[in-house]
PQR file of N, CA, C, O and H, with PARSE charges and radii, in Angstrom:
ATOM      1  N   UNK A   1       0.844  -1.173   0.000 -0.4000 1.5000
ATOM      2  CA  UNK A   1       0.000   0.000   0.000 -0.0000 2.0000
ATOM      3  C   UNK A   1       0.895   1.243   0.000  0.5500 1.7000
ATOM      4  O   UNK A   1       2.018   1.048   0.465 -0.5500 1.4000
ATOM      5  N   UNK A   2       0.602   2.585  -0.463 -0.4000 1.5000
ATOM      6  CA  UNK A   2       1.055   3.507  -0.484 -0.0000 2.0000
ATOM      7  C   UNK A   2      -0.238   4.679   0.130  0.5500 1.7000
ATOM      8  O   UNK A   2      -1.427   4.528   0.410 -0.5500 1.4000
ATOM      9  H   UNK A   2      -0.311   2.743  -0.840  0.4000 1.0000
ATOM     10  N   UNK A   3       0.965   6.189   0.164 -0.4000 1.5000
ATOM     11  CA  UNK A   3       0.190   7.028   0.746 -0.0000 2.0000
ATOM     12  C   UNK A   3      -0.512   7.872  -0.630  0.5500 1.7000
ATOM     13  O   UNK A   3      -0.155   7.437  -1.725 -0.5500 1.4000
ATOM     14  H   UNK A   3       1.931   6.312  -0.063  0.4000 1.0000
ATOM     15  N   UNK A   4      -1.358   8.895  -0.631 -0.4000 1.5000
ATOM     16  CA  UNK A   4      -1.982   9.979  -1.836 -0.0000 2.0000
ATOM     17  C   UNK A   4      -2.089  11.349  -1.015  0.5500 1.7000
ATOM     18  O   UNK A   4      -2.354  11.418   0.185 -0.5500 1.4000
ATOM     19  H   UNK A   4      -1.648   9.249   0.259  0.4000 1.0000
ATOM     20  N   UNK A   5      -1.910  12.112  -1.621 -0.4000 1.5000
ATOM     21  CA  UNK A   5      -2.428  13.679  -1.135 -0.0000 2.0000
ATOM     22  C   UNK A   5      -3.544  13.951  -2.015  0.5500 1.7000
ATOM     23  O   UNK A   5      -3.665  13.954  -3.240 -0.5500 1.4000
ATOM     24  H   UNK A   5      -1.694  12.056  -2.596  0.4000 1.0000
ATOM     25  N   UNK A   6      -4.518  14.232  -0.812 -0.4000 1.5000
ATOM     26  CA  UNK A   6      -6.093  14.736  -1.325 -0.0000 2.0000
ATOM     27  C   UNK A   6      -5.903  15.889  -2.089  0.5500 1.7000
ATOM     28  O   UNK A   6      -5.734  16.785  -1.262 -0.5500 1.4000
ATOM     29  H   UNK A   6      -4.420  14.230   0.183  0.4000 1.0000
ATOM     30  N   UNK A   7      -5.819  16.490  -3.535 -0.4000 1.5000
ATOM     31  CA  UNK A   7      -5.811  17.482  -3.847 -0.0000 2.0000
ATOM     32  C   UNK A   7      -6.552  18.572  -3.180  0.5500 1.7000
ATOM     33  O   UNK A   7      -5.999  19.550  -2.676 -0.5500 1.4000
ATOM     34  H   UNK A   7      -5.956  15.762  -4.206  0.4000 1.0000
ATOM     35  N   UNK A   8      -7.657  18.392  -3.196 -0.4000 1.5000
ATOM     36  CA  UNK A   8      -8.927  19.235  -2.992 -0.0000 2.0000
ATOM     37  C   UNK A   8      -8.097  19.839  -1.388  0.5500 1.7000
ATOM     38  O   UNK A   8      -8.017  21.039  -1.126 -0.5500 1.4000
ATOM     39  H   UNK A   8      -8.106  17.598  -3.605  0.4000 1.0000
ATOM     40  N   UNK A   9      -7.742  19.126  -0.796 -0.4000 1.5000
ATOM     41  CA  UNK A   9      -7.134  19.522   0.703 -0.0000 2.0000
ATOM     42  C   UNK A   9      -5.530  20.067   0.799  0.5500 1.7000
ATOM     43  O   UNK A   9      -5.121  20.741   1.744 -0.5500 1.4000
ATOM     44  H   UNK A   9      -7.806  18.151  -1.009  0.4000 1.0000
ATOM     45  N   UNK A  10      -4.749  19.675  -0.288 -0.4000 1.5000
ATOM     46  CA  UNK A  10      -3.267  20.138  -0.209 -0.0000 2.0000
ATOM     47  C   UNK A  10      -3.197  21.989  -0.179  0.5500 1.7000
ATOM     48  O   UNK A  10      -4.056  22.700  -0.702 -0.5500 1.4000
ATOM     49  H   UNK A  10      -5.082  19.127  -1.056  0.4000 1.0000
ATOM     50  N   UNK A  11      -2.127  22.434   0.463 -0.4000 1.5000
ATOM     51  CA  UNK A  11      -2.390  23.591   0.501 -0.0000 2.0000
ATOM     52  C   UNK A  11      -1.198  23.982  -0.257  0.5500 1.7000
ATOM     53  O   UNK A  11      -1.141  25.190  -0.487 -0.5500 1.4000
ATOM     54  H   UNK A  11      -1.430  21.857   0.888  0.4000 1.0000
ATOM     55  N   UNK A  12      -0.365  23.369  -0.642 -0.4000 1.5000
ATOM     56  CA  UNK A  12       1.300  23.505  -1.491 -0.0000 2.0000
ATOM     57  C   UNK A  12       2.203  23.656  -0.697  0.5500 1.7000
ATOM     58  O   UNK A  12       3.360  23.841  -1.076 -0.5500 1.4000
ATOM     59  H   UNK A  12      -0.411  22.388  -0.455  0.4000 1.0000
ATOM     60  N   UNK A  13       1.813  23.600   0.726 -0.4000 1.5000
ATOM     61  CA  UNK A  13       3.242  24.161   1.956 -0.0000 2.0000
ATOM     62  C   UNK A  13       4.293  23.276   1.664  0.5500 1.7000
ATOM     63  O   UNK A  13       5.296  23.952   1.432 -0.5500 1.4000
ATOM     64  H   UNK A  13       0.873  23.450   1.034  0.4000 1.0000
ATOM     65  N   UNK A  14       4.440  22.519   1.605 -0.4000 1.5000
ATOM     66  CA  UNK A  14       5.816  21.360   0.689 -0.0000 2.0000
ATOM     67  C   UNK A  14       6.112  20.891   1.868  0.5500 1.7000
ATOM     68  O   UNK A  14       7.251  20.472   1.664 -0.5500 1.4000
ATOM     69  H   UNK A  14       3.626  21.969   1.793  0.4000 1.0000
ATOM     70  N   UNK A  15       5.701  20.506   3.778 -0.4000 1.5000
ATOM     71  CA  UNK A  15       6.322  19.920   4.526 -0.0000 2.0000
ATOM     72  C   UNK A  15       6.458  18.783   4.318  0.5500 1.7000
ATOM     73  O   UNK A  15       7.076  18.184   5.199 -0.5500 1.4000
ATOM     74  H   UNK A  15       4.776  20.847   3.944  0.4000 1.0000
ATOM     75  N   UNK A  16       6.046  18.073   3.287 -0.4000 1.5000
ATOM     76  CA  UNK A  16       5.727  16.547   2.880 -0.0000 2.0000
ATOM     77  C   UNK A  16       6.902  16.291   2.376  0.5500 1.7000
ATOM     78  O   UNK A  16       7.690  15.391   2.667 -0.5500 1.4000
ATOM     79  H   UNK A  16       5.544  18.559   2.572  0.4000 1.0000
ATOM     80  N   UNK A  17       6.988  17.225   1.517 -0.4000 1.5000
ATOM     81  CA  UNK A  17       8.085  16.600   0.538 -0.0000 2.0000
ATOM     82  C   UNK A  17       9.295  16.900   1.292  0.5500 1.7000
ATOM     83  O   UNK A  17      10.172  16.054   1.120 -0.5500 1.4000
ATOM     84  H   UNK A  17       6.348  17.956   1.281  0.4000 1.0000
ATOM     85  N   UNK A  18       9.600  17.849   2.071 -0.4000 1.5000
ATOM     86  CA  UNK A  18      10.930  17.589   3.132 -0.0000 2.0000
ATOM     87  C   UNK A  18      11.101  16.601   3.536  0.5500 1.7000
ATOM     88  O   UNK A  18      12.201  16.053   3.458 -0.5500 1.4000
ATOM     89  H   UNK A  18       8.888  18.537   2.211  0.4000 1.0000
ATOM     90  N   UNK A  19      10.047  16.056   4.103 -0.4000 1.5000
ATOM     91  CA  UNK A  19      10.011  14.517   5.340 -0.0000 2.0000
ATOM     92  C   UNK A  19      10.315  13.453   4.490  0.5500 1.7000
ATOM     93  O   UNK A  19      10.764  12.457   5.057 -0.5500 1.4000
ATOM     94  H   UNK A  19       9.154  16.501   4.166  0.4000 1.0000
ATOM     95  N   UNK A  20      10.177  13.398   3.175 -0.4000 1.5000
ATOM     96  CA  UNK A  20      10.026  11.623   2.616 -0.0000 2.0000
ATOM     97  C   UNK A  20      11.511  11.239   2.503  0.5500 1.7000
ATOM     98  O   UNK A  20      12.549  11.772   2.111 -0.5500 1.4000
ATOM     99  H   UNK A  20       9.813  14.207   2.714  0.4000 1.0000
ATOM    100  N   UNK A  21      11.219  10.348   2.903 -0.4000 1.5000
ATOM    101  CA  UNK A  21      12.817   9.546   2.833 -0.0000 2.0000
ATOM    102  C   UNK A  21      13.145   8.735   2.045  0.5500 1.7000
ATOM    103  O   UNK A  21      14.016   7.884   2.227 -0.5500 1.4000
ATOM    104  H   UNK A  21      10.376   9.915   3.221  0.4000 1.0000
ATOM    105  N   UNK A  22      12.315   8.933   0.800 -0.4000 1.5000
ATOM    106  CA  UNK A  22      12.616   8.171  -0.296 -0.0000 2.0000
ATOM    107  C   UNK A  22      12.126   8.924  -1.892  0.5500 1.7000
ATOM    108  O   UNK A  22      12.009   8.415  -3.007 -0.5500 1.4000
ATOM    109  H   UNK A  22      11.607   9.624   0.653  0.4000 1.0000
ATOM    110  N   UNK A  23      11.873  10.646  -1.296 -0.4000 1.5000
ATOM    111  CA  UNK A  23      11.433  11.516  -2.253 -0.0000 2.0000
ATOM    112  C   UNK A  23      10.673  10.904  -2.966  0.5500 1.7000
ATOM    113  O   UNK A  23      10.944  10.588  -4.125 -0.5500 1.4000
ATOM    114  H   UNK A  23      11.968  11.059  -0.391  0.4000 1.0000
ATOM    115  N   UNK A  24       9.346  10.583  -2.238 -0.4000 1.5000
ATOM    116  CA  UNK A  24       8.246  10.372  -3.568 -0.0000 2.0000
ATOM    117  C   UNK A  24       7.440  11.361  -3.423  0.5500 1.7000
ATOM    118  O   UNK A  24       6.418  11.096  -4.056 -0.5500 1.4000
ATOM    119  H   UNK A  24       9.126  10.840  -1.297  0.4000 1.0000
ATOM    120  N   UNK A  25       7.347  12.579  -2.812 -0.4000 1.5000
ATOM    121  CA  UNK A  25       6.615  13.537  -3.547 -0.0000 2.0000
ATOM    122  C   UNK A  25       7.323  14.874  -4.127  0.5500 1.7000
ATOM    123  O   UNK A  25       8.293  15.595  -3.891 -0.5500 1.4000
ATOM    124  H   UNK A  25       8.177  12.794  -2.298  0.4000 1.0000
ATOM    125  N   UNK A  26       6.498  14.787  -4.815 -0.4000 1.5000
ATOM    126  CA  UNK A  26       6.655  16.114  -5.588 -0.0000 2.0000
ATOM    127  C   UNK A  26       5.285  17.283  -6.333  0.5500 1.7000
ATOM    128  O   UNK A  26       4.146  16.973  -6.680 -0.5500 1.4000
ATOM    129  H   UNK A  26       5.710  14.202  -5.006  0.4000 1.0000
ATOM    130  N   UNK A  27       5.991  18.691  -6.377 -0.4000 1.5000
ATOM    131  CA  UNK A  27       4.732  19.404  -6.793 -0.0000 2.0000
ATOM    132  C   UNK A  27       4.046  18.969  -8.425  0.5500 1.7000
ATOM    133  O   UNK A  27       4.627  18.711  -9.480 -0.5500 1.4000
ATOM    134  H   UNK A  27       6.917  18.943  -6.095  0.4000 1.0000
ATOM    135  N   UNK A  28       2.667  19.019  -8.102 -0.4000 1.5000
ATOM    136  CA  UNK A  28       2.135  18.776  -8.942 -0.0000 2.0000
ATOM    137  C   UNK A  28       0.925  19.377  -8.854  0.5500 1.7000
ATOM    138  O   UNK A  28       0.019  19.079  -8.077 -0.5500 1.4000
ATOM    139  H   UNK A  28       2.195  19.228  -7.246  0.4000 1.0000
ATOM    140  N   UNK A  29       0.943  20.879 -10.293 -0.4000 1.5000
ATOM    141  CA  UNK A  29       0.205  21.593 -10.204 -0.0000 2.0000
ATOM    142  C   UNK A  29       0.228  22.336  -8.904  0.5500 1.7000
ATOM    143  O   UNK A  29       1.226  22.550  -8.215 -0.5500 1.4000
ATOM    144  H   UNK A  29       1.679  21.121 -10.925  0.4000 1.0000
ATOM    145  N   UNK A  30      -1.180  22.752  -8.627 -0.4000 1.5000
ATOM    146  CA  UNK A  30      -1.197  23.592  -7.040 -0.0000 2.0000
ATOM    147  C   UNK A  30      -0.983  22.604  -5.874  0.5500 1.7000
ATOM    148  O   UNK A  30      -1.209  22.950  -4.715 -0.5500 1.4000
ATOM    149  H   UNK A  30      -1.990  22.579  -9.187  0.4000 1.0000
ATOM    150  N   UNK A  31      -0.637  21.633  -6.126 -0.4000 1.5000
ATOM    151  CA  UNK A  31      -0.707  21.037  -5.037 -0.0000 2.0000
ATOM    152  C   UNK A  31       0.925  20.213  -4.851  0.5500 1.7000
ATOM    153  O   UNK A  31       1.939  20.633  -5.408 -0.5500 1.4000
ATOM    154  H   UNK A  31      -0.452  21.352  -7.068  0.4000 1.0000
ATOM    155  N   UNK A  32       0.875  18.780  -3.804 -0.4000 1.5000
ATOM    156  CA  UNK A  32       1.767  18.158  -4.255 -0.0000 2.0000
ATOM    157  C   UNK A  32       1.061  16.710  -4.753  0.5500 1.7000
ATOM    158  O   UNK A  32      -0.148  16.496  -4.838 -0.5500 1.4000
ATOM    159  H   UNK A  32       0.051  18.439  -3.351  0.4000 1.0000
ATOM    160  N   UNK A  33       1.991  15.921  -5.010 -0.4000 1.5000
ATOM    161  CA  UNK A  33       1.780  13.825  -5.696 -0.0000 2.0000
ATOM    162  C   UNK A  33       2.347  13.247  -4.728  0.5500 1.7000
ATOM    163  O   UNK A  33       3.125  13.702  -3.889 -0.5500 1.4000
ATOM    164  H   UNK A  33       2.973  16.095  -4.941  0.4000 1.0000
ATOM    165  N   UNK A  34       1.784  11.857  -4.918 -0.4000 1.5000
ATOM    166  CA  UNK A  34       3.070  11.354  -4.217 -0.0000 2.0000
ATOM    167  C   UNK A  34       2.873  10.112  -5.100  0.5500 1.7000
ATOM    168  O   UNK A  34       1.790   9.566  -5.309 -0.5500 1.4000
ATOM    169  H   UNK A  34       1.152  11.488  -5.600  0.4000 1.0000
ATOM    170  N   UNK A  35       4.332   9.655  -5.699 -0.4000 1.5000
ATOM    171  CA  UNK A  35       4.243   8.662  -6.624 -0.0000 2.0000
ATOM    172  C   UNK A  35       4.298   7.454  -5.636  0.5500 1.7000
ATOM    173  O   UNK A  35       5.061   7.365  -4.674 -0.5500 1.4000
ATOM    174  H   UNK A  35       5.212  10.098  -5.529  0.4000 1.0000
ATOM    175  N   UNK A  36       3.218   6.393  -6.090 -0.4000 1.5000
ATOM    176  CA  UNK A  36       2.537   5.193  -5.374 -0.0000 2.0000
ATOM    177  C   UNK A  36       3.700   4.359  -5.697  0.5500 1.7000
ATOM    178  O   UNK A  36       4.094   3.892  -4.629 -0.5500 1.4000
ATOM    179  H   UNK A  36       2.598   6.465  -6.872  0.4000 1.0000
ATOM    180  N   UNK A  37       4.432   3.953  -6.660 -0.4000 1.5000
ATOM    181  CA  UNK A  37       5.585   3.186  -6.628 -0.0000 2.0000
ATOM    182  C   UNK A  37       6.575   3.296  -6.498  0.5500 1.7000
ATOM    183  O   UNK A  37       7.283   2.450  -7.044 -0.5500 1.4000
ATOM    184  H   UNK A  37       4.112   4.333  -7.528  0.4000 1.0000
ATOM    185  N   UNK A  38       7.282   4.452  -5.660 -0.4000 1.5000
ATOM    186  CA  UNK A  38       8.174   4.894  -4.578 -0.0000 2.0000
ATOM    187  C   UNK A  38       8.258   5.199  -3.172  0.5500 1.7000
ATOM    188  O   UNK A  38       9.270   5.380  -2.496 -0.5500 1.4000
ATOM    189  H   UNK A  38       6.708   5.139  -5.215  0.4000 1.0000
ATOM    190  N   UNK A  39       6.657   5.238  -2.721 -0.4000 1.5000
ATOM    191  CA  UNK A  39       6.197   5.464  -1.750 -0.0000 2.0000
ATOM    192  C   UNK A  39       6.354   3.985  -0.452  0.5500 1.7000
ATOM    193  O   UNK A  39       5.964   2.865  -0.781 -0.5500 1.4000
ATOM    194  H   UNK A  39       5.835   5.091  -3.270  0.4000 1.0000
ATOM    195  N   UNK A  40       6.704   4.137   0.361 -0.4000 1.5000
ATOM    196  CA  UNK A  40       7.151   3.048   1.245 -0.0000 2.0000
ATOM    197  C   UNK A  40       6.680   2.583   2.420  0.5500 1.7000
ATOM    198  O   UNK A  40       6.885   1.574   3.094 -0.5500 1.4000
ATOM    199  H   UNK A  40       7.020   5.048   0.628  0.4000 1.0000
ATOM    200  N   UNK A  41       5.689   3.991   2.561 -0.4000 1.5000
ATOM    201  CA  UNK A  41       5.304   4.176   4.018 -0.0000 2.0000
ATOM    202  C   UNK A  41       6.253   4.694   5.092  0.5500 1.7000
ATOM    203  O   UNK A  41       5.911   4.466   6.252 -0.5500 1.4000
ATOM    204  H   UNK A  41       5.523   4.811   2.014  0.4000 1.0000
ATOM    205  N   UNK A  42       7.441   5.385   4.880 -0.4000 1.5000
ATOM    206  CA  UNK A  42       8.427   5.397   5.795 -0.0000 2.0000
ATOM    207  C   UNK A  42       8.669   4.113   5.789  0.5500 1.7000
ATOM    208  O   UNK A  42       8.898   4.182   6.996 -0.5500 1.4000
ATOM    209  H   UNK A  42       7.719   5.571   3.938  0.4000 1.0000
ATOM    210  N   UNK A  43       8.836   2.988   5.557 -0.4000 1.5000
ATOM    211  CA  UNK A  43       8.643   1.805   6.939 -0.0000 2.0000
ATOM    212  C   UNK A  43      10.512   1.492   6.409  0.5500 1.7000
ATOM    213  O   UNK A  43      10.911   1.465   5.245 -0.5500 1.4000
ATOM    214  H   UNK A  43       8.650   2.931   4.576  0.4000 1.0000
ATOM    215  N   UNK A  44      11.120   1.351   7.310 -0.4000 1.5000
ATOM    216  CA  UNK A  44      12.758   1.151   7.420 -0.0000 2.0000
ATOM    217  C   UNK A  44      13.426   2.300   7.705  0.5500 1.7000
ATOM    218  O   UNK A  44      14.655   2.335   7.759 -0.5500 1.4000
ATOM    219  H   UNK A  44      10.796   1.373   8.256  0.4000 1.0000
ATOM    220  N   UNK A  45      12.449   3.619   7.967 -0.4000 1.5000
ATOM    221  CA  UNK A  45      13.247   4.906   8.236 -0.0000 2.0000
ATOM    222  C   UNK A  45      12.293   5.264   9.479  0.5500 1.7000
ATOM    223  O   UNK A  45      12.912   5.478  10.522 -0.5500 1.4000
ATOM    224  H   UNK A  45      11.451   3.590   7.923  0.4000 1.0000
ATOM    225  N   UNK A  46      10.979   5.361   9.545 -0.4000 1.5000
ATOM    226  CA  UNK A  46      10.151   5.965  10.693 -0.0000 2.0000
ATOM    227  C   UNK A  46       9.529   4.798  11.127  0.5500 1.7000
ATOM    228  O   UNK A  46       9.918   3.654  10.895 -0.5500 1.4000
ATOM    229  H   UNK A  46      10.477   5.188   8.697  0.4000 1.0000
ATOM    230  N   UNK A  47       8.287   5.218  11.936 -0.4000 1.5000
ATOM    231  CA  UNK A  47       8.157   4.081  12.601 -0.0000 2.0000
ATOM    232  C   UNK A  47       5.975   4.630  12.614  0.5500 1.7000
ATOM    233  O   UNK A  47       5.052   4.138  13.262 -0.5500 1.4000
ATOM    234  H   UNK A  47       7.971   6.148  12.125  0.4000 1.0000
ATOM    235  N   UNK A  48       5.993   5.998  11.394 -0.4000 1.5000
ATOM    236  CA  UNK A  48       4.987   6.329  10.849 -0.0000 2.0000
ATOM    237  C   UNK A  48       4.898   6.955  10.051  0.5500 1.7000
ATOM    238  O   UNK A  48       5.722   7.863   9.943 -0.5500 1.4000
ATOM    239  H   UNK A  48       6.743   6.398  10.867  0.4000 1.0000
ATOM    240  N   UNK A  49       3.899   6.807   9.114 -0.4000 1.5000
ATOM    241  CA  UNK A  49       4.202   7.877   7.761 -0.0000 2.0000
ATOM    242  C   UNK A  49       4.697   9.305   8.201  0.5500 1.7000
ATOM    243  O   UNK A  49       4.317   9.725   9.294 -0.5500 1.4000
ATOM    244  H   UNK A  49       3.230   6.069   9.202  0.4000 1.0000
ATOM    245  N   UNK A  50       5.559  10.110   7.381 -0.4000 1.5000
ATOM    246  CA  UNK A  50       5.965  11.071   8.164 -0.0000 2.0000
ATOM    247  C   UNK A  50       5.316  12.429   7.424  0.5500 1.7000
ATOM    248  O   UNK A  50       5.372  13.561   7.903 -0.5500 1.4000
ATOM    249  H   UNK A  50       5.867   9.770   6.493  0.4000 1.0000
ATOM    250  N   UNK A  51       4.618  12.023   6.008 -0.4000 1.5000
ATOM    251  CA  UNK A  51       3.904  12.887   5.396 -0.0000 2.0000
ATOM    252  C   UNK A  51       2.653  13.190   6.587  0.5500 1.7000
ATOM    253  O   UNK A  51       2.415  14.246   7.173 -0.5500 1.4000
ATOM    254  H   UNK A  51       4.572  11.103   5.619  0.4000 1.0000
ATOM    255  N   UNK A  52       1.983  11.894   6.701 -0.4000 1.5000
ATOM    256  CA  UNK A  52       0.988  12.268   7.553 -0.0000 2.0000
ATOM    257  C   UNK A  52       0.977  12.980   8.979  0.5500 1.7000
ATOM    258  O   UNK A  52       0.007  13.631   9.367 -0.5500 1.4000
ATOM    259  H   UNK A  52       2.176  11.036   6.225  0.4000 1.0000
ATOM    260  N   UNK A  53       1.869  12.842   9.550 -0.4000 1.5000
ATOM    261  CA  UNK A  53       2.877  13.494  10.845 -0.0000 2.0000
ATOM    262  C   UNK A  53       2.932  15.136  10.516  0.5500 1.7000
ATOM    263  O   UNK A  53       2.506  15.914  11.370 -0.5500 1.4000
ATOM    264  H   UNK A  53       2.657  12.313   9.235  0.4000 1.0000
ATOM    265  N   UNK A  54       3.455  15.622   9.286 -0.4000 1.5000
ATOM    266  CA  UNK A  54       3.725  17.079   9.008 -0.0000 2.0000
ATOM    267  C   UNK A  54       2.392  17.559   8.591  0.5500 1.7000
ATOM    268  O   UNK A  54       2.088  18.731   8.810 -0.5500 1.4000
ATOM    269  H   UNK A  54       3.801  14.990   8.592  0.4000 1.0000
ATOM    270  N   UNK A  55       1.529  16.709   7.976 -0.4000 1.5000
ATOM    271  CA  UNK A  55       0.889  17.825   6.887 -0.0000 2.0000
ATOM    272  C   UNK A  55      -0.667  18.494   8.055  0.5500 1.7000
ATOM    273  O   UNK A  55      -1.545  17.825   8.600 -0.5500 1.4000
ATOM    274  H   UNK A  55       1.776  15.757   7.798  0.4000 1.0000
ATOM    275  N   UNK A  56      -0.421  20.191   8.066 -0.4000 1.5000
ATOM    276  CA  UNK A  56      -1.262  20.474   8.346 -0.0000 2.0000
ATOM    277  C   UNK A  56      -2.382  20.548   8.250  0.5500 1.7000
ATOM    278  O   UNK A  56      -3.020  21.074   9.162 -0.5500 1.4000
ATOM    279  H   UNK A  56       0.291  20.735   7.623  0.4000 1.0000
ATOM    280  N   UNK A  57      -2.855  20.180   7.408 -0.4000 1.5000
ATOM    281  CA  UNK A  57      -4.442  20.081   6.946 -0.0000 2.0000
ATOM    282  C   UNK A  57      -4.760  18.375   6.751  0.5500 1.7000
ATOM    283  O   UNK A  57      -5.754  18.155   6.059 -0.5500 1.4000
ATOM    284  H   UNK A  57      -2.337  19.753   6.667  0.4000 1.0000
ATOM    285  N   UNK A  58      -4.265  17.536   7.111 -0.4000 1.5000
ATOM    286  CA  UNK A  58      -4.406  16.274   6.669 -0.0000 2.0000
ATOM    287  C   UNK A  58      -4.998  15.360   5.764  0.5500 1.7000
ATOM    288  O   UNK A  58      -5.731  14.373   5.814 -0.5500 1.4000
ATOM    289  H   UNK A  58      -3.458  17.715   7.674  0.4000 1.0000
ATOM    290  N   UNK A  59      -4.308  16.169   4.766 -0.4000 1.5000
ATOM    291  CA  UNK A  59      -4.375  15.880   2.862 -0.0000 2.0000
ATOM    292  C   UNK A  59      -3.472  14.603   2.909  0.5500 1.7000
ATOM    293  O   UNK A  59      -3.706  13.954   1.890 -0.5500 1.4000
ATOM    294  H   UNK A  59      -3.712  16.971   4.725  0.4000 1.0000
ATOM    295  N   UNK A  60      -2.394  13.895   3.802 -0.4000 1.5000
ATOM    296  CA  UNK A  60      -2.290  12.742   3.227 -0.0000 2.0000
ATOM    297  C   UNK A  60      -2.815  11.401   3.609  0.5500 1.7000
ATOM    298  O   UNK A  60      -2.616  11.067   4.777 -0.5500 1.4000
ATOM    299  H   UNK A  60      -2.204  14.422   4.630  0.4000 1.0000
ATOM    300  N   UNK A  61      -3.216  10.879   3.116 -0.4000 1.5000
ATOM    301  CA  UNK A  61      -4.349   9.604   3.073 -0.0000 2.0000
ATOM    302  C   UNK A  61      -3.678   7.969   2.644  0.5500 1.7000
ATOM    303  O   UNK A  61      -2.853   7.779   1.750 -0.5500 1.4000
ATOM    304  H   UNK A  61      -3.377  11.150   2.167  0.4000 1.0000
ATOM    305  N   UNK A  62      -4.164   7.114   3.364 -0.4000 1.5000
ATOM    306  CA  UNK A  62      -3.340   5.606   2.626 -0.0000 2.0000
ATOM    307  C   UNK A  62      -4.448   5.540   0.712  0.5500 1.7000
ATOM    308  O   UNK A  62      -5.563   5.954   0.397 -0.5500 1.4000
ATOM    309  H   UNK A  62      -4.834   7.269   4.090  0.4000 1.0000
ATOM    310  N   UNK A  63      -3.747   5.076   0.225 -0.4000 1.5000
ATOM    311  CA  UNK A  63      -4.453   4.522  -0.743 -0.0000 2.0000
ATOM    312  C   UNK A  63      -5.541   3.304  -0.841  0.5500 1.7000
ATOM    313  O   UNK A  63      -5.389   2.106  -0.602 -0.5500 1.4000
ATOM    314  H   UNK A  63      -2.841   4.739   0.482  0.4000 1.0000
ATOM    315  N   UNK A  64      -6.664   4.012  -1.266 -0.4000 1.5000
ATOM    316  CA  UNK A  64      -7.375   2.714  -0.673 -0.0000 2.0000
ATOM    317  C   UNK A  64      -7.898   1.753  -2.370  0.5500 1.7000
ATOM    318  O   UNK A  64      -8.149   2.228  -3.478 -0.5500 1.4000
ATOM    319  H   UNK A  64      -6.788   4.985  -1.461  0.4000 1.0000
ATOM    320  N   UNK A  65      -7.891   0.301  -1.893 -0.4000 1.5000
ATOM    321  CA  UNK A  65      -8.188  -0.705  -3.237 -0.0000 2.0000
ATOM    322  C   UNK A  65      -9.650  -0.323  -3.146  0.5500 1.7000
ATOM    323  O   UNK A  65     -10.294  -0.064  -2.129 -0.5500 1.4000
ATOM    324  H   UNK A  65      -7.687  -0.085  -0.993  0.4000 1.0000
ATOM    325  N   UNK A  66     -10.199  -0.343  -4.890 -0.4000 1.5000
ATOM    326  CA  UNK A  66     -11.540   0.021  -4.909 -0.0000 2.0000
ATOM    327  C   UNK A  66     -11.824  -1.308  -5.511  0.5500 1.7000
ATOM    328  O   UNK A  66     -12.979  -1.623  -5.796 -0.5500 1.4000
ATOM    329  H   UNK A  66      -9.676  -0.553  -5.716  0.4000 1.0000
TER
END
């Protein structure tokens, strides 16, 4: 599983993309991405997503199977 940023909720502050420890996000458009097949969950660096930890408005979300 990977994480997503809710567009509709991103505000562009970029604390996300500081925290990833494997740079999967990046800006995209007004907002930021976070590419799903780089995305790791933190897991071997934190001990929780660390996007979800920073982001003030809590635009980042797990990906969910539809």
């Amino acid at each position: 599983m990977a994480y997503r940023i809710l567009v509709d909720l991103c505000s562009a502050c970029g604390a996300c993309e500081a925290e990833c420890p494997v740079s999967a996000i990046h800006p995209k458009g007004d907002a930021f991405a976070i590419d799903p097949d780089k995305c790791v969950e933190c897991e071997g660096f934190y001990d929780s997503p660390q996007c979800v930890a920073v982001c003030p408005v809590d635009a980042c979300v797990p990906v969910t199977k539809s």
